[in-house]
C-alpha positions in Angstrom: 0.0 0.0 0.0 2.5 2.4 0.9 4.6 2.1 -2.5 0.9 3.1 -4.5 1.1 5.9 -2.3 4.4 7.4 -3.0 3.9 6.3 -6.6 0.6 8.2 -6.7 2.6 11.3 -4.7 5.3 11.1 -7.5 2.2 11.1 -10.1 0.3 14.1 -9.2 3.8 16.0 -8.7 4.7 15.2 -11.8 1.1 16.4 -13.2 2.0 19.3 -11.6 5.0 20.2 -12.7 3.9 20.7 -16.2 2.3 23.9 -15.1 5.4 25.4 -12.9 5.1 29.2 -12.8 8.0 30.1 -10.5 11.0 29.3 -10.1 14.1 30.5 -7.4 17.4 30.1 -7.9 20.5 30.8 -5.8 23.7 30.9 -5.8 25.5 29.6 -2.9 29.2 28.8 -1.4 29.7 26.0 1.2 31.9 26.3 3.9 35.0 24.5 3.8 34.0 20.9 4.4 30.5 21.5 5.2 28.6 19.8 1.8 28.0 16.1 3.3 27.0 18.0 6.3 24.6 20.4 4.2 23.0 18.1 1.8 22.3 15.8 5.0 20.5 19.4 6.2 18.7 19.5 3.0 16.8 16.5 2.3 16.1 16.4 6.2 14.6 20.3 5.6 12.8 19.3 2.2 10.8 16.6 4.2 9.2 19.7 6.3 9.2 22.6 3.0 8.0 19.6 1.0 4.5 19.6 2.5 3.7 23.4 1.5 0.8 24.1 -1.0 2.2 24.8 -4.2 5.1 23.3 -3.6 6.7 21.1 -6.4 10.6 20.7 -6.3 13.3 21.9 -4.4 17.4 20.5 -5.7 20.5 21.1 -4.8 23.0 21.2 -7.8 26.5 20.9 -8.0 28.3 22.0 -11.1 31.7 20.2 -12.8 33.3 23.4 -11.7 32.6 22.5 -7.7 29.7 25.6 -7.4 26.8 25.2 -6.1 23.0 26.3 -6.5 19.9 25.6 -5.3 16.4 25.5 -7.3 13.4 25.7 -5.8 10.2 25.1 -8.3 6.5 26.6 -7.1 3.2 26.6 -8.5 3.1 30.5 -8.1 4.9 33.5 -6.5 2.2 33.5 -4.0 2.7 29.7 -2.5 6.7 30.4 -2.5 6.2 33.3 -0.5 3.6 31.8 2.0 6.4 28.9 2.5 9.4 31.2 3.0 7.4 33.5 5.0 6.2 30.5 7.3 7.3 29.6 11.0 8.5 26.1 9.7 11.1 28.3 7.3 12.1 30.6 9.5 13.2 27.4 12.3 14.9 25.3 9.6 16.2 28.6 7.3 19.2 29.5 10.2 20.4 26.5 9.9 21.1 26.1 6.2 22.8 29.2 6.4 25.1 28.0 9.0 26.8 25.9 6.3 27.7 28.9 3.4 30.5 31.0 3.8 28.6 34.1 1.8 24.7 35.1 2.1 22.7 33.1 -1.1 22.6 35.2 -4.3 18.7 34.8 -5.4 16.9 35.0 -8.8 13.0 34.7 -9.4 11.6 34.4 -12.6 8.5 33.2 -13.5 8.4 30.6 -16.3 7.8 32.6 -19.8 7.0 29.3 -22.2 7.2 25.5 -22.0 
């Protein structure tokens, strides 16, 4: 029963996702050291951001060149605000910051054609 579940969870995110209409990026830089310790952080943190309306994806990428950036995918400006503006954000939010060396440089944009 519980593997129709997460199949019908990864179904209706997918359905979703054809219709994204924000998107965040940032930049970020790790601490010396700190990535195992950060993307443990992260998929612990996604577990709790995960459950906000609107919310479709949220990665964190690592380029051939050893940067780093995070996407965060939304249904709408709206719902990505709600979520960053929430008490669950503002616990787990400190904490990711803990690991960068520099403060996250963001981008919006919302998606212009698919």
């Amino acid at each position: 029963m519980e593997f129709l579940v997460e199949n019908l969870r990864k179904e209706i995110k997918w359905l979703i996702s054809s219709h994204i209409m924000f998107v965040m990026i940032a930049d970020i830089q790790l601490k010396d050291g700190a990535e195992e310790d950060f993307k443990s952080w992260f998929a612990e943190s996604n577990k709790v951001l995960c459950n906000f309306p609107g919310f479709i994806s949220r990665k964190f990428l690592k380029s051939s060149d050893g940067s780093y950036r995070i996407l965060v995918e939304h249904e709408s400006k709206d719902t990505f605000i709600k979520m960053h503006q929430s008490p669950e954000h503002e616990k787990i939010h400190p904490t990711g910051h803990s690991f960068m060396s520099a403060d996250p440089q963001r981008k919006t944009y919302e998606v212009a054609a698919e």
